[in-house]
C-alpha positions in Angstrom: -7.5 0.3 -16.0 -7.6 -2.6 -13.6 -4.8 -3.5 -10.9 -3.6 -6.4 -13.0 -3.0 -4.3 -16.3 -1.4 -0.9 -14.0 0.9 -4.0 -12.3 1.8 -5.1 -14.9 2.5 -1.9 -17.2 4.2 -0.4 -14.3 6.1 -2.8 -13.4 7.7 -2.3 -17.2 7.8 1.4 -16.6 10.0 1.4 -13.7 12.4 -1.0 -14.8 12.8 1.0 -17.9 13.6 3.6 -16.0 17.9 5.0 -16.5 20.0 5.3 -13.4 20.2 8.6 -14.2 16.2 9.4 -14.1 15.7 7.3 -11.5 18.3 9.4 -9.0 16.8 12.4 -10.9 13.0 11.3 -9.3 14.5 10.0 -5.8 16.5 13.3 -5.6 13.1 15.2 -6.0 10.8 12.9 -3.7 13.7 13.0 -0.8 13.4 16.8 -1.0 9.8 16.6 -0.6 10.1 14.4 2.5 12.6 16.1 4.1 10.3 18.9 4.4 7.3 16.7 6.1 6.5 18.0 9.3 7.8 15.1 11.8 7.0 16.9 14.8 4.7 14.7 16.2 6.1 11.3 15.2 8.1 8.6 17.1 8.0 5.7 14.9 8.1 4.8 11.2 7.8 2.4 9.5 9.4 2.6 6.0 9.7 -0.1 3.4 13.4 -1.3 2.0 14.3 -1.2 -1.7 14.1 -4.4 -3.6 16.5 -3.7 -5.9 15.8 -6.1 -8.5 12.0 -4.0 -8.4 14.0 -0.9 -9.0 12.2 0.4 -6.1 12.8 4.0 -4.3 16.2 3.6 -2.2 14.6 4.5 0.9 18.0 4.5 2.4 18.7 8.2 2.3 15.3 8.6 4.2 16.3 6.0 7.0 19.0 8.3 7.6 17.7 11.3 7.7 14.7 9.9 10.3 17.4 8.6 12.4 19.2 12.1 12.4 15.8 14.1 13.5 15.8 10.9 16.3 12.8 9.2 15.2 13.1 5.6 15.8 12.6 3.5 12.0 10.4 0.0 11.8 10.8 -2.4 9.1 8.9 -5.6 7.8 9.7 -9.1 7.9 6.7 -10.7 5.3 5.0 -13.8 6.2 4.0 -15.7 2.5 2.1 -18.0 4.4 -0.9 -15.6 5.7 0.3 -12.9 3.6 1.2 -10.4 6.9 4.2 -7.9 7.8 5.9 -8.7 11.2 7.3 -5.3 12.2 10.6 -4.8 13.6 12.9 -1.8 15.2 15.5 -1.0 12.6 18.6 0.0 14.6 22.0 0.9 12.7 23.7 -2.8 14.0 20.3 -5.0 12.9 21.3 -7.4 10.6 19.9 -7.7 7.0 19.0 -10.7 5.3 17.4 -11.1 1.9 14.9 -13.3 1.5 14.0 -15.1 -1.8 12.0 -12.5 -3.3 14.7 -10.1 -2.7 13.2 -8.3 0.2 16.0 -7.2 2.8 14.8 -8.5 6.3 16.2 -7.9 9.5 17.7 -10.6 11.6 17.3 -11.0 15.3 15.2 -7.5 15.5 13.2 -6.2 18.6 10.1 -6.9 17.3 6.8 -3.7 17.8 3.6 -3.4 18.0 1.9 -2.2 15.1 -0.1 0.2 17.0 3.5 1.8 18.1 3.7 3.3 14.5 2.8 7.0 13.6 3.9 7.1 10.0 4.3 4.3 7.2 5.5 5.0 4.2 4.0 2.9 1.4 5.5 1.3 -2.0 3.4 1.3 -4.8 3.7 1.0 -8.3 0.6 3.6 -8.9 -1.8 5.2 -7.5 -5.0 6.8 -8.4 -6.5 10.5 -7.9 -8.1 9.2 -4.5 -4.3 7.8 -3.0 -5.7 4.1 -3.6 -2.6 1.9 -5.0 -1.4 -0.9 -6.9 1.0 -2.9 -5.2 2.6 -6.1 -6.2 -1.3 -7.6 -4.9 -0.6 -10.5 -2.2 -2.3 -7.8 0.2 0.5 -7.1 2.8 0.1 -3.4 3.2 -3.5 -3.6 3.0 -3.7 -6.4 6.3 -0.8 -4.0 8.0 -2.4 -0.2 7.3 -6.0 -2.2 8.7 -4.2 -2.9 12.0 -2.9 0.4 12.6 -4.0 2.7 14.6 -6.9 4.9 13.7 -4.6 8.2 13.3 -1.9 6.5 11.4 -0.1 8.9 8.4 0.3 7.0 5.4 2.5 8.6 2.8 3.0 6.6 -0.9 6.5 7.2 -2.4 6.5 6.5 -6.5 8.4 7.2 -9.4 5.0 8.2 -11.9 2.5 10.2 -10.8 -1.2 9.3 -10.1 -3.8 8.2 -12.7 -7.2 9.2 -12.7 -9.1 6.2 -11.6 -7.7 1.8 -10.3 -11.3 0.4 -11.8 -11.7 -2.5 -9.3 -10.6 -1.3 -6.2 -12.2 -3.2 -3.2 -13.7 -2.9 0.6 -10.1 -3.9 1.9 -8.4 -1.3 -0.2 -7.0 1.2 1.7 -6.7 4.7 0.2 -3.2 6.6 1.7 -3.5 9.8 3.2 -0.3 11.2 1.1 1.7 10.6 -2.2 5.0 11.6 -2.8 5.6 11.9 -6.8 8.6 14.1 -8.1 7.7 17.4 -8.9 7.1 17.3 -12.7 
């Protein structure tokens, strides 16, 4: 299938998805992250929920990093160029949401992208190779392309990978990891 029919079918997936089965599947995927060796991370970045996306609540994760003392970046997204501003995500930084219903800090320290050792990725699919389908205005793509060279890239998702994205493209970036709940 192409990224504009998996977008839009799993899109309809997700938000069919129960409360229940959806704290079912985060309940498995946090498990599987808290066993990720962190050892040689500092930073990472990590996407917020957008709720009305009925997104992963990454929120359990945040805390868990900050427990194990790793220091967690966030995004702030610029529509205009289509980019990620990254920002240190400290327990007082202030949230905003913006009109797409992204949570954003407010008056963050903003980093480097070349600061981060891990990013974990949304996505509404991926494939057998770790590409994904995102919501496609090309923000993680831009971010994961400035990164440095030995960047870990995890994808977190509800459904688990497909055998083949048909039109995936030279500025598609394939993830090193995705996190699925055990089926």
């Amino acid at each position: 299938m192409y990224k504009k029919e998996l977008r839009k079918l799993y899109k309809e997936k997700r938000k069919s998805l129960t409360t229940v089965e959806i704290e079912s599947l985060q309940e498995s995927i946090y498990k599987q992250v808290f066993a990720f060796d962190f050892s040689s991370v500092k930073k990472v970045h990590i996407f917020l929920p957008i709720e009305k996306q009925a997104e992963i609540n990454t929120y359990p994760i945040i805390s868990f990093l900050r427990e194990k003392g790793k220091e967690v970046v966030i995004s702030k997204s610029n529509f205009t160029n289509a980019t990620l501003q990254h920002y240190l995500f400290e327990e007082s930084t202030v949230l905003e949401i913006n009109k797409y219903g992204i949570p954003e800090p407010v008056g963050a320290i903003a980093i480097d992208v070349k600061e981060i050792d891990l990013v974990f990725v949304p996505l509404l699919i991926s494939d057998e190779k770790n590409y994904r389908v995102g919501y496609g205005k090309g923000f993680y793509d831009r971010f994961l392309s400035g990164c440095k060279p030995n960047v870990i890239t995890i994808g977190l998702n509800f459904f688990s990978p497909i055998e083949k994205i048909e039109d995936i493209n030279e500025f598609d970036i394939a993830l090193q990891h995705i996190i699925v709940p055990n089926e």
